[in-house]
N, CA, C and O atoms as CSV, one atom per row, in Angstrom:
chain,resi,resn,atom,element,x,y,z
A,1,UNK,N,N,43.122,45.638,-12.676
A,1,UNK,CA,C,43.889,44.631,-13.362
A,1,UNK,C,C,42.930,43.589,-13.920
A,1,UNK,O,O,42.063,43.184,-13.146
A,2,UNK,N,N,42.973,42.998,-15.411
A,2,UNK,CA,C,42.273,42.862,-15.815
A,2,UNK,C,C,42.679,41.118,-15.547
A,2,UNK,O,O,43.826,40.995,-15.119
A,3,UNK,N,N,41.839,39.637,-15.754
A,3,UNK,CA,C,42.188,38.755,-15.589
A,3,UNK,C,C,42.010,37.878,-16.710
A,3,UNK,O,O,42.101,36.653,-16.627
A,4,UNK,N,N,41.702,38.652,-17.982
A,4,UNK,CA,C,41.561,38.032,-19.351
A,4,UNK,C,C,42.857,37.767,-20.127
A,4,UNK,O,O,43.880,38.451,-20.168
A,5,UNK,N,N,42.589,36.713,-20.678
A,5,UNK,CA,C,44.505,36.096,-21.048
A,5,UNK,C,C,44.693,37.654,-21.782
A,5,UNK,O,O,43.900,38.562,-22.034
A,6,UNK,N,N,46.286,37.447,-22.001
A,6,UNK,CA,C,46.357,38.547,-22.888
A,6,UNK,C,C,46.776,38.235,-24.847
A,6,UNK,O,O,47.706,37.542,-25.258
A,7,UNK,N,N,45.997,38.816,-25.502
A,7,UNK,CA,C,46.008,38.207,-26.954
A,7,UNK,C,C,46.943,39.313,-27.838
A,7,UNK,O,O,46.889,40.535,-27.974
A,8,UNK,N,N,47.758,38.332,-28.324
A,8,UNK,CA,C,49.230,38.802,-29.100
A,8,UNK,C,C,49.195,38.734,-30.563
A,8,UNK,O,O,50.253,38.571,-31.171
A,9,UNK,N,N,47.678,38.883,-31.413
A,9,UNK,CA,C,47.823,39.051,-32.858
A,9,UNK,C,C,48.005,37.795,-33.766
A,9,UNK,O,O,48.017,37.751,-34.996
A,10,UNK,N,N,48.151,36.739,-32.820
A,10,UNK,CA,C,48.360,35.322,-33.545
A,10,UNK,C,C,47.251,34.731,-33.198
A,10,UNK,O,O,46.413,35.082,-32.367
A,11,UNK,N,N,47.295,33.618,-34.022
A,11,UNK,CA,C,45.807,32.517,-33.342
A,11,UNK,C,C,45.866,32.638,-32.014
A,11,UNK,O,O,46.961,32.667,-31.451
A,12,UNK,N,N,44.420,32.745,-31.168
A,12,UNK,CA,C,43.995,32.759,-30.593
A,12,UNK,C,C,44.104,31.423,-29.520
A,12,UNK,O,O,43.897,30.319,-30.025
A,13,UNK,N,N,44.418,31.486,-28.071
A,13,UNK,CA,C,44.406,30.245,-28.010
A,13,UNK,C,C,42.880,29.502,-27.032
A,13,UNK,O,O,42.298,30.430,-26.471
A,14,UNK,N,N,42.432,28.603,-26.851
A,14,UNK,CA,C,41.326,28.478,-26.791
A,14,UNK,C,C,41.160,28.880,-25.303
A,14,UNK,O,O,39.976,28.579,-25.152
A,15,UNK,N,N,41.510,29.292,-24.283
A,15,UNK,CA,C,41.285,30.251,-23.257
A,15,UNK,C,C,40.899,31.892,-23.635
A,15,UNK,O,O,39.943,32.481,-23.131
A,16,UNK,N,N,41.657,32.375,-24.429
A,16,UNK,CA,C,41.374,33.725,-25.032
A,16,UNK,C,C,40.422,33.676,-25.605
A,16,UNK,O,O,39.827,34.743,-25.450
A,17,UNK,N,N,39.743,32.830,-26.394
A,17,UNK,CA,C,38.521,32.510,-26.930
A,17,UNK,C,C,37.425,32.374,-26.178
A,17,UNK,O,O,36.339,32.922,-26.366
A,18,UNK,N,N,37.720,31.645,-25.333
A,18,UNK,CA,C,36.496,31.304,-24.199
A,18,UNK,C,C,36.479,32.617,-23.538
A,18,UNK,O,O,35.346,32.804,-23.094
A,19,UNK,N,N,37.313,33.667,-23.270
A,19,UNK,CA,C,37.431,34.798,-22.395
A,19,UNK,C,C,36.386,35.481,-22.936
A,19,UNK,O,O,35.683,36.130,-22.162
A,20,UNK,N,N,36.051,35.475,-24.466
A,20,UNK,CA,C,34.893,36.251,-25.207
A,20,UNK,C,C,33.470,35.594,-25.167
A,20,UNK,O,O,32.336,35.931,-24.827
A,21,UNK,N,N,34.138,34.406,-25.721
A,21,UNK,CA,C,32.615,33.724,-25.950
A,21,UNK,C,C,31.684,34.150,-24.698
A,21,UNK,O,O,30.711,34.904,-24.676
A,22,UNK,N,N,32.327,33.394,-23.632
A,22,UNK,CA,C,31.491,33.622,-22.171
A,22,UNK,C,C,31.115,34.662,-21.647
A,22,UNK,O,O,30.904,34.607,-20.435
A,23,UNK,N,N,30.926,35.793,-22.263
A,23,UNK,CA,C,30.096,36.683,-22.105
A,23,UNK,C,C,29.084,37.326,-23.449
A,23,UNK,O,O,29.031,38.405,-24.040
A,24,UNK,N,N,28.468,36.227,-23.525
A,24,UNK,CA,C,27.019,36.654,-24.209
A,24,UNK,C,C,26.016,35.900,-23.136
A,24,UNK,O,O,26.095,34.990,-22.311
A,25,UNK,N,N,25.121,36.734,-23.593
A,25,UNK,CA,C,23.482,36.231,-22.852
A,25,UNK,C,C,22.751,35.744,-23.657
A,25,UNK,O,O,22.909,35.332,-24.806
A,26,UNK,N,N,21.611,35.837,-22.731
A,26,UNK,CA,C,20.800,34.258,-23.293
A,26,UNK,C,C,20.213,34.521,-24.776
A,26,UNK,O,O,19.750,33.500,-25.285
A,27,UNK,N,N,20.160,35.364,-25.351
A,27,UNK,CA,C,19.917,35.582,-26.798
A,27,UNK,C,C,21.061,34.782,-27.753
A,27,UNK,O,O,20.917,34.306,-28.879
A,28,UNK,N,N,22.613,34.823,-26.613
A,28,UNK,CA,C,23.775,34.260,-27.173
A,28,UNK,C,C,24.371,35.827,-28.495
A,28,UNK,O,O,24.768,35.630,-29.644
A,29,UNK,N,N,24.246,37.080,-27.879
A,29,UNK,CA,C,24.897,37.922,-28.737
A,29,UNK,C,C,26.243,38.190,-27.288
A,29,UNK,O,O,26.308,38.470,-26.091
A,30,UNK,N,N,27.269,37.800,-28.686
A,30,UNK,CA,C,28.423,38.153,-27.514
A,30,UNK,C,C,28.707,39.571,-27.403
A,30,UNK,O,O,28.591,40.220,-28.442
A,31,UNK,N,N,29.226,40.476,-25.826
A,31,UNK,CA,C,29.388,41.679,-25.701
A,31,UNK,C,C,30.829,41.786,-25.354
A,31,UNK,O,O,31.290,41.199,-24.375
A,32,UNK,N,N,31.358,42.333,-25.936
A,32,UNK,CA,C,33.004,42.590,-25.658
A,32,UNK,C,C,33.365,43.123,-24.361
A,32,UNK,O,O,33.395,44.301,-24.003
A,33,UNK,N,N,33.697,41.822,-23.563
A,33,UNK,CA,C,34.173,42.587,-22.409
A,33,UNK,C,C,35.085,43.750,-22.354
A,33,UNK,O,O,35.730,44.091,-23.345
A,34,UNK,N,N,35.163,44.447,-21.071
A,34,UNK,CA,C,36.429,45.506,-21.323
A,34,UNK,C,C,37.405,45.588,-21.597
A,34,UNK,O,O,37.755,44.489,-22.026
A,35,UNK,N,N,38.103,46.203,-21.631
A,35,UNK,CA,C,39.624,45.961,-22.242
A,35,UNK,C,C,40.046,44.636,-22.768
A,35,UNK,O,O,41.077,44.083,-22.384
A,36,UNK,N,N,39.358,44.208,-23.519
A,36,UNK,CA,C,39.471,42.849,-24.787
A,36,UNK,C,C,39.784,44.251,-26.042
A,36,UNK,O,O,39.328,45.394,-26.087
A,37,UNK,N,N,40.502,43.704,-26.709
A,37,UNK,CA,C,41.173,43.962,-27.801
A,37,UNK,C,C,40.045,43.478,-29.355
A,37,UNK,O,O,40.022,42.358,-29.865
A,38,UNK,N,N,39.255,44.648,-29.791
A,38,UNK,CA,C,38.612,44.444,-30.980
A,38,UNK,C,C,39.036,43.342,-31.707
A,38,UNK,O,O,38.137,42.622,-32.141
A,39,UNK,N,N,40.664,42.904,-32.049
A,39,UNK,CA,C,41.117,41.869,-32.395
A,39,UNK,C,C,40.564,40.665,-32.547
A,39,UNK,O,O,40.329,40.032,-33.576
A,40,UNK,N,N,40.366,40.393,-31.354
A,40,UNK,CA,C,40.344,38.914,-30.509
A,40,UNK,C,C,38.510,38.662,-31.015
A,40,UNK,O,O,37.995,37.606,-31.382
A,41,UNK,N,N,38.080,39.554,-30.915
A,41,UNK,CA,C,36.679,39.788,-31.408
A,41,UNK,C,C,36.668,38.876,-32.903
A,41,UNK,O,O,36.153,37.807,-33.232
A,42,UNK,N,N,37.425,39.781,-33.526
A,42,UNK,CA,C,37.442,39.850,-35.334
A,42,UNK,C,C,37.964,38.592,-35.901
A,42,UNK,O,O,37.754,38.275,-37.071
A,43,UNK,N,N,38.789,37.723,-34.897
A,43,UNK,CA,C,39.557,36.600,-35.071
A,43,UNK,C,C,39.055,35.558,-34.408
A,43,UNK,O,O,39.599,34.454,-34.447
A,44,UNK,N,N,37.574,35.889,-33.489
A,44,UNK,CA,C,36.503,34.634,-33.136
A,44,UNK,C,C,35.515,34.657,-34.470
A,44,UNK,O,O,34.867,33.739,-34.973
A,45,UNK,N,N,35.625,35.859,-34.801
A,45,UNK,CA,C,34.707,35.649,-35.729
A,45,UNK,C,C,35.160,35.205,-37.368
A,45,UNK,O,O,34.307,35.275,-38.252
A,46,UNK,N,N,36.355,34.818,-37.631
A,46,UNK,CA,C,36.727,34.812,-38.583
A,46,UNK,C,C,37.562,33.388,-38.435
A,46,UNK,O,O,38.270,33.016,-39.370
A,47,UNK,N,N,37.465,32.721,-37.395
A,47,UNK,CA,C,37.591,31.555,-37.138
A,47,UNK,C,C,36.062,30.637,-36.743
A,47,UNK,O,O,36.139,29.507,-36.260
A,48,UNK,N,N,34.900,31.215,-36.987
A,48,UNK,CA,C,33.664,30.975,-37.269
A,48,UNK,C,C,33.039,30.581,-35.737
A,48,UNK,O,O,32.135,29.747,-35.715
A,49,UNK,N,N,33.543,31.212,-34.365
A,49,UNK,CA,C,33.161,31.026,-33.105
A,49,UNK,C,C,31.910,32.187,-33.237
A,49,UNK,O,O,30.788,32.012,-32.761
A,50,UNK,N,N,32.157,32.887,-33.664
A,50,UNK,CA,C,30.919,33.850,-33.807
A,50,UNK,C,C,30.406,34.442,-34.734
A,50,UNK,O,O,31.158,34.911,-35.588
A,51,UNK,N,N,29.157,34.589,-34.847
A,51,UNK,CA,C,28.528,35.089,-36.660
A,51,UNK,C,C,28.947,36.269,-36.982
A,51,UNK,O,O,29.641,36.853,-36.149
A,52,UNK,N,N,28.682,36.854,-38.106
A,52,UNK,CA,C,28.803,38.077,-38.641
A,52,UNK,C,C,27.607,38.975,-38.081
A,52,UNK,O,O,27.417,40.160,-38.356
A,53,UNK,N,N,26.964,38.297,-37.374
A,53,UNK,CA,C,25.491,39.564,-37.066
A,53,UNK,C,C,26.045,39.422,-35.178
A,53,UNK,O,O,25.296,39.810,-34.281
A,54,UNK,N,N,27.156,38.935,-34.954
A,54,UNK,CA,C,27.333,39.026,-33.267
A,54,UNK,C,C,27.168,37.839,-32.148
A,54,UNK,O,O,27.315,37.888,-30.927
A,55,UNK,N,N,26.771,36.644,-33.101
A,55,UNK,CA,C,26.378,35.759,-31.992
A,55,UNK,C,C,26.656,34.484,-32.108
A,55,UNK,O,O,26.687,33.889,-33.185
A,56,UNK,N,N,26.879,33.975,-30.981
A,56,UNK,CA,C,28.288,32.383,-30.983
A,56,UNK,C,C,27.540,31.317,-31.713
A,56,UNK,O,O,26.318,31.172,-31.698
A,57,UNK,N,N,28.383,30.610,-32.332
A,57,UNK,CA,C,28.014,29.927,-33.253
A,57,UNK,C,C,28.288,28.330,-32.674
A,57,UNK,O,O,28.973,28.065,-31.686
A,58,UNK,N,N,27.727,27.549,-33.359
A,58,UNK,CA,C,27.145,25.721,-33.194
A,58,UNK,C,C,28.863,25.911,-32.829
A,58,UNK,O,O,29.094,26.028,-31.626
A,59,UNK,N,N,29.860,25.944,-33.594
A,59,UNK,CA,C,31.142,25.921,-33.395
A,59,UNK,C,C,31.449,26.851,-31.689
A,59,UNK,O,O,32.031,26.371,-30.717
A,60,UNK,N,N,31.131,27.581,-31.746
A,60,UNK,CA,C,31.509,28.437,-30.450
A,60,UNK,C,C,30.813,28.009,-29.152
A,60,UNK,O,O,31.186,28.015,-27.980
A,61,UNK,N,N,29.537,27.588,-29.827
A,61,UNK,CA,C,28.898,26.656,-28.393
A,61,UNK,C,C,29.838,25.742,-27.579
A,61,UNK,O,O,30.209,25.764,-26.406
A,62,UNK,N,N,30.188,24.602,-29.047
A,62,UNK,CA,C,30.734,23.623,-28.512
A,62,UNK,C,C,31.875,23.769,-28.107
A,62,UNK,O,O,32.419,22.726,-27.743
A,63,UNK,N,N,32.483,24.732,-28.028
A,63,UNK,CA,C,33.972,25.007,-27.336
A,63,UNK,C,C,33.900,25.441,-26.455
A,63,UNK,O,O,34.872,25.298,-25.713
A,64,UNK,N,N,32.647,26.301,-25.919
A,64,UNK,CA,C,32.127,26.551,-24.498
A,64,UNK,C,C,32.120,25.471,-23.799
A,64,UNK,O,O,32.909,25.350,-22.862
A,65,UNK,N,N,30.922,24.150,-24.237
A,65,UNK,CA,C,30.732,23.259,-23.436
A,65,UNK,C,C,31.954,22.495,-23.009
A,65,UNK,O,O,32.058,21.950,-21.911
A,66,UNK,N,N,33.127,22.491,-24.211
A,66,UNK,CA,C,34.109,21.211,-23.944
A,66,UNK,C,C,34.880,22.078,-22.655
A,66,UNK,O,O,35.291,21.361,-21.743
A,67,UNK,N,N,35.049,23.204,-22.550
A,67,UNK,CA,C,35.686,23.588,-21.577
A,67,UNK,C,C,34.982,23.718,-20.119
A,67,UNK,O,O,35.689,23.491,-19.137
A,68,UNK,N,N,33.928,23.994,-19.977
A,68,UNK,CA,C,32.821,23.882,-19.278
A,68,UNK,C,C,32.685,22.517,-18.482
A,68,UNK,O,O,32.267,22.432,-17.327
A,69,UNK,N,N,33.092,21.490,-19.258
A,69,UNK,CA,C,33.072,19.814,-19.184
A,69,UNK,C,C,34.087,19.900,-18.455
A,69,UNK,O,O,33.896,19.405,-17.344
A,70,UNK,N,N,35.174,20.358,-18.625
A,70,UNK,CA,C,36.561,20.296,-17.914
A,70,UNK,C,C,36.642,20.955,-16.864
A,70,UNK,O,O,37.466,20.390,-16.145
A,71,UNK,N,N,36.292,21.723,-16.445
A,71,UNK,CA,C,36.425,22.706,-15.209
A,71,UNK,C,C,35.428,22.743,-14.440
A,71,UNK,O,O,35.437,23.477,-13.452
């Protein structure tokens, strides 16, 4: 059972986002966790959390940290 929100084809909400971001390494290329939905991928990246070559962006950082700050 998987513990990643589950993403329904609409904006993304910023937990489902963070579910991706937070798994890239220290190069910062994000790797699609398992059973994440290519989607959710295509719609960080097209909401500019992650580049076109794979890897989180000044924007995707900082939505890491603000949540990061909070928890």
């Amino acid at each position: 059972m998987s513990s990643l929100p589950v993403f329904t084809e609409k904006n993304p909400t910023d937990a489902q986002l963070i579910s991706i971001l937070d798994y890239h390494y220290g190069d910062g290329l994000v790797y699609l966790p398992e059973n994440t939905p290519w989607s959710l991928y295509t719609f960080a990246r097209k909401l500019g959390y992650i580049s076109e070559e794979g890897y989180v962006t000044k924007k995707g950082r900082e939505l890491l940290a603000q949540y990061h700050e909070c928890s």
